[in-house]
Structures are given as structure tokens and as C-alpha cells.
N, C-alpha and C positions, 0 to 999 in steps of 0.2 A: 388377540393377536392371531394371526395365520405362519403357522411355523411347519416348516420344513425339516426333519431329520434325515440325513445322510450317514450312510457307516462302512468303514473298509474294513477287509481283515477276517478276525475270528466273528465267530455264532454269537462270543459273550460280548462285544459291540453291536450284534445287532439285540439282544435280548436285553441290553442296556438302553438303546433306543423303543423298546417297546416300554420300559418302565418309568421312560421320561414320557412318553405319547400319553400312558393315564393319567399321570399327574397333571398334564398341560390343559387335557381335554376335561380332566377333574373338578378344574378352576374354570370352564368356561371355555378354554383357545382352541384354537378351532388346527387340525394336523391337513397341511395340504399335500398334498405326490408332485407339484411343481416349484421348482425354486423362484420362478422368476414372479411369482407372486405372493412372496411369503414374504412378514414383515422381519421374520426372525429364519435366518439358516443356521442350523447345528450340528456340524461334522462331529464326529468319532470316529478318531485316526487312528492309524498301526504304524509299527516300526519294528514286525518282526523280521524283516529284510530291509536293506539297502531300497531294494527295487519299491517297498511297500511305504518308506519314506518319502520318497519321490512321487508315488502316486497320493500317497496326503497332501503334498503340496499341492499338487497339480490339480488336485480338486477343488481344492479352500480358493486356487487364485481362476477356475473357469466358475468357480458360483458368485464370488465375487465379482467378476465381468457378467455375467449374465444380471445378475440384480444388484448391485454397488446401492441402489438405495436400503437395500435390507439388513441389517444389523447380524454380523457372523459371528456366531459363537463356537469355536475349539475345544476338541476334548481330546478322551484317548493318550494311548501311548506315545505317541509322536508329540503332542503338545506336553504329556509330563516330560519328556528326555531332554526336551529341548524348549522348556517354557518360557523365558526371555527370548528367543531367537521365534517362537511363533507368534507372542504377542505384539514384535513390531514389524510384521509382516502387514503389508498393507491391504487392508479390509477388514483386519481381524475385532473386534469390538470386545469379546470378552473368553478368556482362556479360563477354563475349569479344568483341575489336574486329577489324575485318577484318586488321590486321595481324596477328593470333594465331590466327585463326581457325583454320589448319590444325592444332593442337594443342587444339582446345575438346574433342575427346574425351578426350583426357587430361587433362585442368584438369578436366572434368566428373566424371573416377572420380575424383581424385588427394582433390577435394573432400569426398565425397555418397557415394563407395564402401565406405569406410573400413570399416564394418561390415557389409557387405556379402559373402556369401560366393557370385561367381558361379558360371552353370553351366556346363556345358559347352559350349566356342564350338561355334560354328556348324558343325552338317555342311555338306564340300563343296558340296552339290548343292542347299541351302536357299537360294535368291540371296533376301538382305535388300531390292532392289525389291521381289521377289514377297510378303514380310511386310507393305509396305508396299501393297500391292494397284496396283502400276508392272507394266509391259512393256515401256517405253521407257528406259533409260537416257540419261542425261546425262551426257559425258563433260567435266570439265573441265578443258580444255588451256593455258587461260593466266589472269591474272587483269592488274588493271590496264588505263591506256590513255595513247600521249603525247599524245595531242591532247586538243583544251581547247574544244570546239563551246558556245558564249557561254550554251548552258540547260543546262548537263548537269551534274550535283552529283555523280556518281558519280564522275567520274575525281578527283575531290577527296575520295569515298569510299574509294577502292579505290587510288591510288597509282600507280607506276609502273610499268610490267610486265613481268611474270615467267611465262616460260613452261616448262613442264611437259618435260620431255625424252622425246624420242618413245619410246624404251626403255619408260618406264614408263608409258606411256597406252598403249602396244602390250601390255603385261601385264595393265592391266584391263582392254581388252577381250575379251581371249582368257578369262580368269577371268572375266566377265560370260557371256560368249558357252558357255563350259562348265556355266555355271549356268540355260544356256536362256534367256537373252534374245536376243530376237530382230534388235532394232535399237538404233544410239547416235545421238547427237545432239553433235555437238562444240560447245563451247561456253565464253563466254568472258565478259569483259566488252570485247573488243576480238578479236575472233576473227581478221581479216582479219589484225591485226600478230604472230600467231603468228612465234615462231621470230626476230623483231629484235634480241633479247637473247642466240643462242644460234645465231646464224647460221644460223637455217634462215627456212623459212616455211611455209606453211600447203599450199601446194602439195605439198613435198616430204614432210610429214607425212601429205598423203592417200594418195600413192605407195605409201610404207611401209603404210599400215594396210591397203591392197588387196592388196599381197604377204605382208604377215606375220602376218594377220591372216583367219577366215576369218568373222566376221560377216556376215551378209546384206546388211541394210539401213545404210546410213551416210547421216545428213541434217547440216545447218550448221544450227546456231541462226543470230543475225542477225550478218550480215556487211555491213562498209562500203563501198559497191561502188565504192570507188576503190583497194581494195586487191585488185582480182582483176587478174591479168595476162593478157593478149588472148586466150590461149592455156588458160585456166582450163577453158572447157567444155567442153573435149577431153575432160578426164577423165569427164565424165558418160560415154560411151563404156562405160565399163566398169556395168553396170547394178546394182553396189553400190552406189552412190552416185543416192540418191533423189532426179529431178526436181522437186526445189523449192527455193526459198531464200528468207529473208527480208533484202529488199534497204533498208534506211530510205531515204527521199527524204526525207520530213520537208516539203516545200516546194515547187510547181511553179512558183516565181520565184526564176529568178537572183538579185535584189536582196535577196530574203529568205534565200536561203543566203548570201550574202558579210553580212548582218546576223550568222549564224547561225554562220559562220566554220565552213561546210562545206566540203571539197573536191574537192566537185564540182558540175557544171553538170546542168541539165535535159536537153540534148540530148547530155549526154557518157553519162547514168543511160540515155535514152531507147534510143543505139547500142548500150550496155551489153543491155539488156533482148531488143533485137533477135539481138541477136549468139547469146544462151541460145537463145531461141525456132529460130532458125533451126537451131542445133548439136540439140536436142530440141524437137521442135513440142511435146509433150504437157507443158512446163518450165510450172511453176506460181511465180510472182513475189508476193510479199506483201509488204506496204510497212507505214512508218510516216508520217503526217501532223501539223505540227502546226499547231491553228488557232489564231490571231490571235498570233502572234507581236507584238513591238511592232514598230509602224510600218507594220503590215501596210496596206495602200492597198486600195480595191476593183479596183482594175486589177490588183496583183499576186493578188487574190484569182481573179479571173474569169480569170488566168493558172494559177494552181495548178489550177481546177477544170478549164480547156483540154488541160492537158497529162495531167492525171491520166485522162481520156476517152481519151484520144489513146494514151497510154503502154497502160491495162488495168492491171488485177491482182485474182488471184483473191479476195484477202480484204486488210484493211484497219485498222490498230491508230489511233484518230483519237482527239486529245492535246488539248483546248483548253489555250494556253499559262497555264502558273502560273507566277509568278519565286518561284525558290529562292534563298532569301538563301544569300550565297558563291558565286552566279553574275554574269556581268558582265550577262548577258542581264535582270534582276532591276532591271538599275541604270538600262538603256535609256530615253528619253526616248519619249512617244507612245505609253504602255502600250492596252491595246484595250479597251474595254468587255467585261462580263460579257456584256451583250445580244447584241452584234454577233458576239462569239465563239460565244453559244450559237445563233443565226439559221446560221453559217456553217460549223458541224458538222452539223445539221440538212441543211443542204444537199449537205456531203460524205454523211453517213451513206446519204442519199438515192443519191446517184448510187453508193457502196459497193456497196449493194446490187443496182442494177441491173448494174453490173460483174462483180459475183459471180457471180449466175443468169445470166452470159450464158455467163461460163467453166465452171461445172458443166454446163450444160446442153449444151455442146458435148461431151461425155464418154459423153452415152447412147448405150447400146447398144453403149458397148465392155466389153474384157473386163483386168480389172488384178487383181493380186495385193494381195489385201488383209491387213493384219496386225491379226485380231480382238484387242480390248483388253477390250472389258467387255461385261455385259450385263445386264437388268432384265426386266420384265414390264410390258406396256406397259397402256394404258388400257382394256383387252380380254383384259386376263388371256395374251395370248401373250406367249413368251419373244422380247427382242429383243437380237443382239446386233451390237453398236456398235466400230469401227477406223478403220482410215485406209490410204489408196492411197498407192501409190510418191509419185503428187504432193501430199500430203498433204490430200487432200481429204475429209471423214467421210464414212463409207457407217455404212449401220446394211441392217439382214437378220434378218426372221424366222428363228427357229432352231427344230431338230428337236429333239427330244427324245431322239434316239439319235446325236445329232453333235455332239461337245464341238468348238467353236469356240477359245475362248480363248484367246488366249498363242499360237496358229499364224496360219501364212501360208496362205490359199485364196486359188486363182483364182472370182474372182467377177465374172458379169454385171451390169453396171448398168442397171437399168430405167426411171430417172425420178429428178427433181428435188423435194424437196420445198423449197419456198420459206419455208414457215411453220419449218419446223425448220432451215434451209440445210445439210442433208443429201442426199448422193446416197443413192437405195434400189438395193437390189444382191442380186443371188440368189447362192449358195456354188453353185457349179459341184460 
């Protein structure tokens, strides 16, 4: 079969479609980058907004117009919340709910293979990212979360949690890393509670992976910064593990996190934040914000914009709040206007980006190791190609025509900021 995977949302949907891609190609199936010729499509939906529901739809019913003869298979948080209302959705062929998910490749052949004579699995040396036109992998190390933050529909998605045994997340990435990828990304839907279930933690999981492991680059998808222990940035130290993290804050008022039923404080996040920078000056910090929360005050607001100035961060994911029915946050009294929410993103997105350009632009003129991903031909007919720095920051770089970039690591000079693209420009050394 010729299958298709799609995925919205978080890192741990796409790193869930990387671990249906080896299975598929495991058995023979062959992963195609177009839908309209695939016999099999497989969405992995979200629904950790309103808006992100909407976009699952909207997906499942343009792949189904584009190829109606292909057999669609649903997954994800959007098809568990709402599993009868997506399986008689028209086109849909087979719903796999987060509890089964780990076995949707085998429900997929067990189904729709039947006549089917596959071909021969994958050579070693084919890594199924690279079919999928990936350089980054996503590794997934736990799913689930026990805390219950009053807007979050996912842990009521995704369940209790269950983490991965380092044995085996030590085996894909070595098997990754033999297929020539270059960097992972661990990832979760609770990444910091690694190991709760199995007596470890996420700590002792990076230990191992810098011993038994010899991948280059190692990044965290988003981590809850009140699950790193004092002693966390020590390990930066060792320069596998890429200067950056995504830290959620969500909120720069105390009153709006205890609304929020966070576990942590502004000035505990702020020490937190200081503590990186100091351990690595060059530590890149990316945040989540959400705006008008209910009850939100303009005092707690012109506090969130205080602190977020204060605090820095290189780049910015800003959320106007939507209540998700089966959240408590949904039920809160003093919901916020559309206006007042849309005036007060506006004004974050505003200072986002002055925040942004102030962190890029401290970076010129040095020299980092870039890991080239892709590239194009730009508005001038040159080839341009496009990566990302230890701190995850984008570079793009005219390319030669006698120097394949791609898929490697170059040491490259940063020359300049462009602000219109928020892109650093950088020369390949």
C-alpha cells in the first residue's frame, strides 16, 4: 500500500507518525509526501483549541476531496473527544482512538491490506523521515499527564501516563542515528514527568542517551518548568544537548496561574530562566502565553506584559483563550470578550516581536553550527538553503551549486537579521 500520514498540533503527533511510518515501511508499504496518490491517508488530529478542532476537520474533508478513492483513517485527540461524531463523518474509513493508537498500524494493514501483496521492507539505510522529506526526528518518550491545568483538554485526551522505557527509546535512536539523522527531539505530552511511572525521570533518561547513544544533537520539545531540578542545566555542559527549551509560562500573573491551576509562580519561572542563561549565556527560552484567560483584569494584564519584558524570550506561541467544553476553565465565571482578547494579543504579538529581534540580533557575527533542513529558490532565481542553530534559531544561506547542504551540520557565520522573514542570514563556512 502507498500511505500517506498528515498531523496537526503538537511535536508528540508528529513523532507518532514517525513511529507508524517504520512500522508501515517495516511490512513492505511504501510512505508517500502526496495524498492524492495514496491508497491509505492518516490524519493525527488535535483539539487543543477550538480553532485546532476546526482545522482537523477541515483537513480530513480537503484529503477526502482530493483522493475519495483512498481509504481515511482518524486518529488523535480530536477523533478520541469526539469518536462517534468523526466516524460518521463522510470519507472517514477507520477511527483509531489515543488509547489504541499504538497499534493503528496494524488495524490499518489487518483492515485495507487483505489484498494486498507488499513489497519488500525497507532497506536499512532508507530512514522513513527522509521519505517523508524530515531531518529532525521526534522522539516519543511518554504519553499522558497527572495534572489537570483548568484549560487543557488533552490530559482528558491522552489519559494517564505511561512512559517509554529508556532501553527502547535508546534503540530508536541509535536506529535513527544509523539511518543518518542528524538530531531528536524528545517529546511528550508531559515530557518533564518522564520516568513517574517507572521510577525514573527525565534526567536520568538524558544521562543514558549521552552515554549510549551517539546522536549529535538532542533538543526537549516543551517542558513544565517546575519539573526540572536545580541542577538540570548542568547537563547542557555536555554540547549534545541543544541550548534551547520550550518553557510554557502561559501567564505573567500569579492570580491568573492559581486561576489556571499552575505550579508555578512568575518569579520562581523568572529564577528558573536566570539560572539557564547564567549556566549558557547563548540558552534560547521560548514560551507559551495565554490571552484573556477569564477573569483576566487589566492590572493582571499590564502584569503579564511587565514581566514578559522583564523575563525575554526568543520567540513566542500566543493563545487567545477558548473554553473547551470538559474543561473547568470553560465553566469560569467573567469569560473576556472577543475584543478585549483580540486588542491584547495585538499588543503581546507587538512586544513578541520586539523581543525576538532583540535576541537574534545579539547572535551576529558569531559563528554556530548549523543543521541545513531544506531548500528552495528564492525570488531571484538563487538556491536558498534554510536550518536551524544549536539554539534553535532559523538561518537560511545562499547555496553553491557545487556544495550539497542538506541533511549536514556546517559551521556557519551569521551576518544579519532579517526582520521581515525573522530569519538569521549566515554564510556556510
Amino acid at each position: 500500500m502507498k500511505i500517506h500520514l498528515k498531523a496537526l498540533g503538537c511535536r508528540l503527533n508528529e513523532a507518532e507518525l514517525e513511529q507508524w511510518s517504520r512500522e508501515f515501511t517495516g511490512e513492505g508499504h511504501r510512505i508517500v509526501k502526496d495524498a492524492e496518490v495514496a491508497d491509505v491517508v492518516v490524519v493525527n488530529t488535535c483539539a487543543v483549541t477550538t480553532e485546532a478542532t476546526k482545522k482537523s476537520r477541515k483537513l480530513m474533508n480537503r484529503l477526502h476531496r482530493e483522493n475519495p478513492q483512498s481509504k481515511l483513517v482518524v486518529s488523535g485527540c480530536y477523533a478520541t473527544l469526539e469518536e462517534k461524531e468523526v466516524a460518521t463523518r463522510i470519507g472517514v474509513d477507520l477511527v483509531v482512538n489515543n488509547q489504541d493508537k499504538d497499534l493503528l498500524p496494524r488495524k490499518v494493514m489487518d483492515e485495507f491490506s487483505a489484498n494486498t501483496m507488499p513489497l519488500n521492507a525497507m532497506e536499512p539505510d532508507e530512514s522513513s523521515l527522509f521519505l517523508r522529506g524530515k531531518h529532525r526526528a521526534f522522539i516519543k518518550i511518554q504519553d499522558g499527564c497527572r495534572y489537570r491545568c483548568t484549560y487543557c483538554i488533552v490530559t482528558v485526551a491522552r489519559g494517564e501516563e505511561k512512559s517509554r522505557t529508556m532501553a527502547d527509546i535508546v534503540d530508536e535512536v541509535n536506529h535513527l542515528h544509523q539511518q543518518g539523522i542528524q538530531e531528536i527531539v524528545l517529546t511528550g505530552v508531559h515530557v518533564g514527568g518522564y520516568g513517574s511511572d517507572i521510577d525514573s525521570s527525565l534526567t536520568d533518561l538524558v544521562k543514558v542517551l549521552l552515554i549510549d547513544t551517539d546522536i549529535p544533537r538532542i533538543r526537549f520539545a516543551s517542558v513544565e518548568p517546575w519539573d526540572l531540578p536545580e541542577d538540570f542545566f548542568t547537563l547542557f555542559e555536555n554540547k549534545r544537548l541543544m541550548p534551547h527549551m520550550h518553557l510554557p509560562l502561559q501567564s505573567g500573573a500569579n492570580s491568573v496561574l492559581r486561576r489556571m491551576s499552575r505550579r508555578c509562580k512568575v518569579e520562581d519561572f523568572s529564577t528558573l530562566i536566570q539560572q539557564a542563561r547564567t549556566a549558557i549565556p547563548e540558552f534560547n527560552v521560548t514560551t507559551d502565553i495565554i490571552v484573556g484567560f477569564p477573569g483576566e483584569t487589566d492590572e493582571e494584564w499590564a502584569s503579564t506584559l511587565k514581566n514578559v519584558e522583564s523575563i525575554g524570550f526568543g520567540h513566542m506561541h500566543i493563545f487567545a483563550f477558548s473554553p473547551r467544553e470538559g474543561t473547568k476553565a470553560a465553566g469560569l465565571q467573567n469569560q473576556i470578550a472577543d475584543e478585549i482578547k483580540k486588542q491584547r494579543s495585538h499588543e503581546l504579538h507587538l512586544l513578541a516581536d520586539e523581543l525576538k529581534k532583540d535576541f537574534h540580533q545579539q547572535q551576529i557575527n558569531q559563528q554556530v553550527d548549523v543543521l541545513w533542513e531544506g531548500q528552495k529558490n528564492n525570488e531571484e532565481g538563487k538556491l536558498v538553503y534554510s536550518g536551524y542553530a544549536p539554539n534553535f534559531c532559523r538561518v537560511e544561506s545562499i547555496g553553491q551549486n557545487d556544495v550539497l547542504l542538506e541533511g549536514r551540520v556546517k559551521r556557519t557565520q551569521i551576518l544579519d537579521y532579517s526582520s521581515t522573514k525573522s530569519v538569521l542570514m549566515g554564510k556556510v563556512l
